[in-house]
C-alpha positions in Angstrom: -1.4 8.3 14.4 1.2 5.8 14.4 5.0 7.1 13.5 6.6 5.4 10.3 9.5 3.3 11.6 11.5 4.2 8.1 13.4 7.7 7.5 10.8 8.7 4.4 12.5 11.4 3.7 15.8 9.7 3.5 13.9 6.9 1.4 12.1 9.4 -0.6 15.3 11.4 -1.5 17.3 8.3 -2.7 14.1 7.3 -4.8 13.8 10.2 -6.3 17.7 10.5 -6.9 17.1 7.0 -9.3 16.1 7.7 -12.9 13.5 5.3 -13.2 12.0 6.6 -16.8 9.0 4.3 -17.9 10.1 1.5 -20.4 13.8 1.0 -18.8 12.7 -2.4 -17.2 16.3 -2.5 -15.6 16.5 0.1 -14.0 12.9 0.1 -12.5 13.6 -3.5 -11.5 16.2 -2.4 -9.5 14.3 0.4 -7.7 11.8 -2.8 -6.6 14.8 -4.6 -5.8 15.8 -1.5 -3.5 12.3 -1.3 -2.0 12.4 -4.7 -1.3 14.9 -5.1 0.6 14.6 -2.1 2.5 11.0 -3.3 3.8 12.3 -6.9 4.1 15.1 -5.4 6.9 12.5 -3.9 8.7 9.6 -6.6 8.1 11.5 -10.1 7.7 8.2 -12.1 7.6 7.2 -10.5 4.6 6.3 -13.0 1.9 7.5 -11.4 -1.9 6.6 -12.9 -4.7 8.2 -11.2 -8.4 6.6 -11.2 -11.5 8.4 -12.4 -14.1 7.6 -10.2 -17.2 11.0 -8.9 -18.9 9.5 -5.8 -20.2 7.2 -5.0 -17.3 8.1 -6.0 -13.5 6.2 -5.9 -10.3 6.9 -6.8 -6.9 4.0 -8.1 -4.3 4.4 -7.7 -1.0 2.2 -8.9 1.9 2.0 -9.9 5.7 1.9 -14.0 6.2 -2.0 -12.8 7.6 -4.6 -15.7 6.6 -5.1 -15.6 2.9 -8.6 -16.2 3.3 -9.0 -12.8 4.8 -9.4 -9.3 2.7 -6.5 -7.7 2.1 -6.2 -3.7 1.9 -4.2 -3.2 -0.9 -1.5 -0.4 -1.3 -0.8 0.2 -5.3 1.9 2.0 -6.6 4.5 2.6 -9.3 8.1 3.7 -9.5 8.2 4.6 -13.3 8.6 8.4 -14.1 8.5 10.7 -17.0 11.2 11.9 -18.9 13.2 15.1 -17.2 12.8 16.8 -20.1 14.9 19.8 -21.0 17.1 19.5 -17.7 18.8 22.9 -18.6 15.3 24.3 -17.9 15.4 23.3 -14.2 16.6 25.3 -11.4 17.8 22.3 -9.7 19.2 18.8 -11.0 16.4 16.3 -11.9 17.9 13.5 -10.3 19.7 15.6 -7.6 16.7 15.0 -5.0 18.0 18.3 -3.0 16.1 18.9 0.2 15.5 22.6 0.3 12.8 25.1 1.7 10.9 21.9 2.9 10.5 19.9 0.1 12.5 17.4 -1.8 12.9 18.3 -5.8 13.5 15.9 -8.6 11.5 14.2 -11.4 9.2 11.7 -9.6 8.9 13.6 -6.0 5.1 13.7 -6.3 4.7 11.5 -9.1 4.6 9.1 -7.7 7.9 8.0 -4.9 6.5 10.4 -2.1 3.3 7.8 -2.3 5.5 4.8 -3.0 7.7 5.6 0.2 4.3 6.4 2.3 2.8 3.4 1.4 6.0 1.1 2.3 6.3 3.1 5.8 3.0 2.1 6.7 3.3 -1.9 5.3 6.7 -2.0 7.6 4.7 -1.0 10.3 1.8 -3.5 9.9 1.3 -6.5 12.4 2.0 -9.9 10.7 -1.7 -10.8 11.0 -3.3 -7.9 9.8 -4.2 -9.0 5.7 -2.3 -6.2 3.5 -0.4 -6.1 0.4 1.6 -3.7 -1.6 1.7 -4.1 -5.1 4.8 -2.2 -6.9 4.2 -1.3 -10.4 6.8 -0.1 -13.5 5.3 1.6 -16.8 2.5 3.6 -15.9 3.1 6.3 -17.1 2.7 4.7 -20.5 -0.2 2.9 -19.8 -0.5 1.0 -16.6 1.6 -1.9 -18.7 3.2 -3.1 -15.2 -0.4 -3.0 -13.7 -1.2 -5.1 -16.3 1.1 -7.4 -16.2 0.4 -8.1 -12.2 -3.5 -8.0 -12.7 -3.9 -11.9 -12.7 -1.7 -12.2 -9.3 -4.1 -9.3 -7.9 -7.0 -11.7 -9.3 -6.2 -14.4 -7.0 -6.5 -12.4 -3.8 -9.4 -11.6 -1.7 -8.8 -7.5 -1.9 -11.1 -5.8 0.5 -10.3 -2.2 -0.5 -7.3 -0.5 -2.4 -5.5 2.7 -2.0 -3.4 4.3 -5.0 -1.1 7.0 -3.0 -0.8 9.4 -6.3 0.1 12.9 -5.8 -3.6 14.5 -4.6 -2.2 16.7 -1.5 -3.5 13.5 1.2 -7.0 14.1 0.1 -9.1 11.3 -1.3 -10.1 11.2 -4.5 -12.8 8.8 -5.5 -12.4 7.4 -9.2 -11.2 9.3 -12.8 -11.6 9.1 -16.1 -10.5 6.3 -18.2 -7.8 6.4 -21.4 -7.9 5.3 -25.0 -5.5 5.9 -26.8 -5.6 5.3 -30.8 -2.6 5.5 -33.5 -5.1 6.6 -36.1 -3.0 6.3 -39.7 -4.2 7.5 -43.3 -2.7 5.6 -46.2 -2.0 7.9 -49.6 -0.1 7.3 -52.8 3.5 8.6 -52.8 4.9 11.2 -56.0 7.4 13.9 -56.7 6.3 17.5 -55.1 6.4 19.2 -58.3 3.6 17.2 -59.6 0.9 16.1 -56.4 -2.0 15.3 -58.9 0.1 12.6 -59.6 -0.1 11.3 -56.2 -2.5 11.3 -52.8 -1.6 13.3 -50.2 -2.4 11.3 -46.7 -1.2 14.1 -44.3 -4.3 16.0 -45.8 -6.6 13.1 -45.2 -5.5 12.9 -41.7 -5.7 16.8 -41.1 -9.2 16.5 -43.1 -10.1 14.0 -40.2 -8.8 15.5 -37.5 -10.1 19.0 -38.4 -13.8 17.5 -38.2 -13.4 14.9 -35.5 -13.7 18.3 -33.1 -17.1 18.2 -33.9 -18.5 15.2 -34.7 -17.4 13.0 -32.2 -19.3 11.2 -29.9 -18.3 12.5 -26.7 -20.6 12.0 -23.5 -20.3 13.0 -20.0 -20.6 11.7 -16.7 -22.3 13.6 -13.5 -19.0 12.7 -11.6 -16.5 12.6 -13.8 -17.7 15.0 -16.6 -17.1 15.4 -20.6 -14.9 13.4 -22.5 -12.0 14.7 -24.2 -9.6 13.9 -27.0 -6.4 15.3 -27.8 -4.0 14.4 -31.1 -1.0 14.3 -28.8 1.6 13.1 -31.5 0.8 13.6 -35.7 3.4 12.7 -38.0 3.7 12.2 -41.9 6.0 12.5 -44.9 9.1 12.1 -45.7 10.3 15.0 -47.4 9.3 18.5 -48.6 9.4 17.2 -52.4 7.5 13.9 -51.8 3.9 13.2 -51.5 3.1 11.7 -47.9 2.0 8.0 -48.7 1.5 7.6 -45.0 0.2 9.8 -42.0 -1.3 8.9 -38.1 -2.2 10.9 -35.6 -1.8 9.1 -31.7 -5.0 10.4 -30.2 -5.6 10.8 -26.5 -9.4 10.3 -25.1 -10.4 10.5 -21.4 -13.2 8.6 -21.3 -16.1 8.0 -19.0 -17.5 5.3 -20.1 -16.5 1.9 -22.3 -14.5 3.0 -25.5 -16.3 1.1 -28.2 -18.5 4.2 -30.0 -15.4 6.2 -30.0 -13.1 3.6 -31.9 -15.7 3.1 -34.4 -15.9 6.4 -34.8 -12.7 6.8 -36.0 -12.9 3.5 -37.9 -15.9 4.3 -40.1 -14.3 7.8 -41.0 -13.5 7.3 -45.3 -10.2 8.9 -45.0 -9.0 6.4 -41.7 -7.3 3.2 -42.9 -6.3 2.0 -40.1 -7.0 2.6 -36.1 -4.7 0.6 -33.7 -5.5 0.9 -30.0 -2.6 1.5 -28.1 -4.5 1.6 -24.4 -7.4 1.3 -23.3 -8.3 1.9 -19.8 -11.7 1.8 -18.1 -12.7 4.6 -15.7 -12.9 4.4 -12.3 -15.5 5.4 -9.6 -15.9 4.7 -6.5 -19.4 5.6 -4.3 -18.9 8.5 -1.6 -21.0 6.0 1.0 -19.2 3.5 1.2 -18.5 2.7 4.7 -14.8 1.9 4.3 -14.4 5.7 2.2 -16.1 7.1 4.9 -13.8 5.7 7.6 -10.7 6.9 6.0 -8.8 9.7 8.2 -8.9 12.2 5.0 -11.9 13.9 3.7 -12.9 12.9 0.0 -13.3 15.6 -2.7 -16.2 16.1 -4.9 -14.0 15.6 -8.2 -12.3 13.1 -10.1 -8.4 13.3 -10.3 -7.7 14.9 -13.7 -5.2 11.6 -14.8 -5.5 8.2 -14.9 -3.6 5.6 -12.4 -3.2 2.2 -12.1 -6.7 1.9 -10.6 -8.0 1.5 -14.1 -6.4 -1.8 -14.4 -6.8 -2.9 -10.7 -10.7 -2.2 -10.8 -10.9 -5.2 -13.3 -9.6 -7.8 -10.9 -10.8 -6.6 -7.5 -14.4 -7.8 -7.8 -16.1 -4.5 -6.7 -13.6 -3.5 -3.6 -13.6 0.1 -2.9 -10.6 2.2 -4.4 -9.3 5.1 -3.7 -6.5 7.9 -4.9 -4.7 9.1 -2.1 -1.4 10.6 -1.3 1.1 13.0 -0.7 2.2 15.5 -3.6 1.3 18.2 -6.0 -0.7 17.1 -8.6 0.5 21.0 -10.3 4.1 19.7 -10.6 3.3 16.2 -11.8 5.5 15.9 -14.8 6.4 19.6 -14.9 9.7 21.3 -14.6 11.3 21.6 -11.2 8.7 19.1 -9.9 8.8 18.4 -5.7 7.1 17.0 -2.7 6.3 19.1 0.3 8.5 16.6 3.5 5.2 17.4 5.7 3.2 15.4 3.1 5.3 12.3 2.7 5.4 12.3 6.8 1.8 13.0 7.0 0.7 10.5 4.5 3.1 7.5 5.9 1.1 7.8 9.6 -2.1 8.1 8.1 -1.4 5.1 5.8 0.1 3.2 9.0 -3.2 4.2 10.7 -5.6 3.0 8.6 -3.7 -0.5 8.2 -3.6 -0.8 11.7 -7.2 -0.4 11.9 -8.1 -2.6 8.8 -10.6 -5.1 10.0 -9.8 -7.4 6.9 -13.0 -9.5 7.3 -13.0 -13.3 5.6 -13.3 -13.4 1.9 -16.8 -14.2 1.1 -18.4 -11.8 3.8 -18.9 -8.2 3.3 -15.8 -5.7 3.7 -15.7 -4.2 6.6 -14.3 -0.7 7.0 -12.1 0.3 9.3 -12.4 0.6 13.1 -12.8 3.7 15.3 -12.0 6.5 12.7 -12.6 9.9 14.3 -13.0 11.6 10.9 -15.9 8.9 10.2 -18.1 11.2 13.2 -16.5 14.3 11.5 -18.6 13.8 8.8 
């Protein structure tokens, strides 16, 4: 495989050293600043184009190849999590240490190992061969930066995509989708001494939550399996001594299908006066037989990745192209405490990214994508 001409594990370190927490558009702008630049020095012909959204940027990257050729597109973000509780952690958050063979911090598989990978194997790429790499903020609250880039993506002809999150370099073929719903019950406010008086809407909202665990309408999928919903964040009240005129519950379903039946759901429930949807993501699936999956260098897995990724906004805009979740990292230690990518990863993922660039066959827009030449693990199969 070919050998990444950037240090990874330098890049990957100073990444990870950057807090880059999801809706600080300034400082995840400057991270695409960074990573621009950096590729830029080794790839000068690089054409970047910015988006302009305040609250949300992206950077697009991509060889000066003819536009009317498929481009394999490399999708990533730099936004993170919050370090929570850093007094928990054996090591700094943000001090990207390189110890035991792996670098620690907040982000080091989620997701800079695959950002760093991915930008090692676009600085290797031949000016002619079509590929992109799209670099995303805020997904970790909802693929907003995705979003935000999805009608740039639009106008190219993409002939596959790879999304390097943390799946230990194997490839995973699709995952759920999200809805999420701030679900709110409205009551009528009184002193505590005297509820009657009032009408108590953190007991309509337990009342619907306490029977939503049965009732509803959760289906499953033969690849990516059951539903599921989870009341993440409930708040209500005031006070001890005042009667809650106002409750909500921010629910998180993993869906499998289009979210309509479960938002009405909710709506139609007669304690529920309001249901605003904060995301809603399709999911994502991608056939085991398709000839570019099976040319990749990596074997696919039989299951879904348990999160969602920005795949769920780029499946939208890519008229049918192939995607796949692939890349180095844990997906254990994705937002946990003491979180870290294993180096051989990060250096294994960057050559087999650069590998299957170099073999992209990036066949004119209006023909059928072709997958990639001459991959050995193709026979292997």
């Amino acid at each position: 495989m070919t050998a990444p001409v950037l240090d990874v594990v330098a890049l990957v370190r100073e990444l990870v050293g950057r807090t880059t927490v999801s809706g600080d558009a300034a400082a995840q702008r400057d991270v695409l600043g960074t990573l621009t630049d950096v590729l830029r020095s080794h790839a000068p012909h690089l054409q970047v184009t910015e988006g302009r959204d305040r609250d949300h940027p992206w950077t697009l990257l991509r060889t000066p190849a003819d536009p009317g050729r498929r481009q394999l597109l490399l999708a990533c973000h730099v936004d993170t999590v919050p370090a929570a509780d850093p007094g928990a952690w054996q090591r700094d958050p943000f001090g990207a240490d390189l110890e035991e063979g792996r670098v620690w911090g907040r982000g080091g598989s989620d997701m800079k190992a695959g950002v760093v990978a991915a930008a090692a194997a676009l600085a290797t790429a031949d000016p002619g061969t079509p590929v992109a790499l799209l670099l995303t903020s805020d997904e970790e609250i909802g693929s907003k930066g995705a979003a935000a880039a999805a009608a740039a993506v639009a106008e190219l002809p993409v002939g596959a995509v790879v999304v390097p999150e943390a799946t230990g370099n194997q490839v995973v073929l699709g995952h759920k989708g999200a809805l999420w719903l701030a679900v709110r019950t409205a009551g009528r406010a009184a002193h505590g001494s005297t509820p009657e008086r009032g009408h108590n809407a953190v007991l309509d909202l337990v009342a619907v939550l306490g029977r939503a665990g049965g009732a509803l309408p959760l289906r499953s999928d033969a690849f990516l399996g059951t539903e599921t919903w989870n009341p993440g964040v409930v708040a209500g009240g005031t006070v001890p001594n005042v009667v809650p005129d106002r409750a909500e519950a921010v629910v998180d379903m993993r869906t499998v299908a289009a979210g309509e039946e479960l938002l009405a759901w909710w709506r139609e429930q007669p304690e529920v006066a309001d249901v605003e949807v904060r995301v809603d993501l399709p999911p994502v699936g991608t056939p085991a037989d398709d000839p570019w999956v099976a040319s990749l260098p990596a074997a696919a897995l039989p299951t879904p990745a348990t999160y969602f990724t920005d795949a769920s906004v780029l499946v939208q805009v890519v008229a049918g192209a192939p995607i796949v979740v692939w890349g180095p990292g844990t997906p254990a230690v994705m937002h946990a405490v003491d979180e870290y990518v294993e180096v051989a990863e990060v250096e294994q993922a960057a050559a087999a990214f650069a590998d299957v660039v170099t073999r992209w066959d990036g066949a004119p827009a209006g023909s059928r994508p072709a997958p990639s030449r001459g991959s050995p693990r193709a026979r292997e199969r």
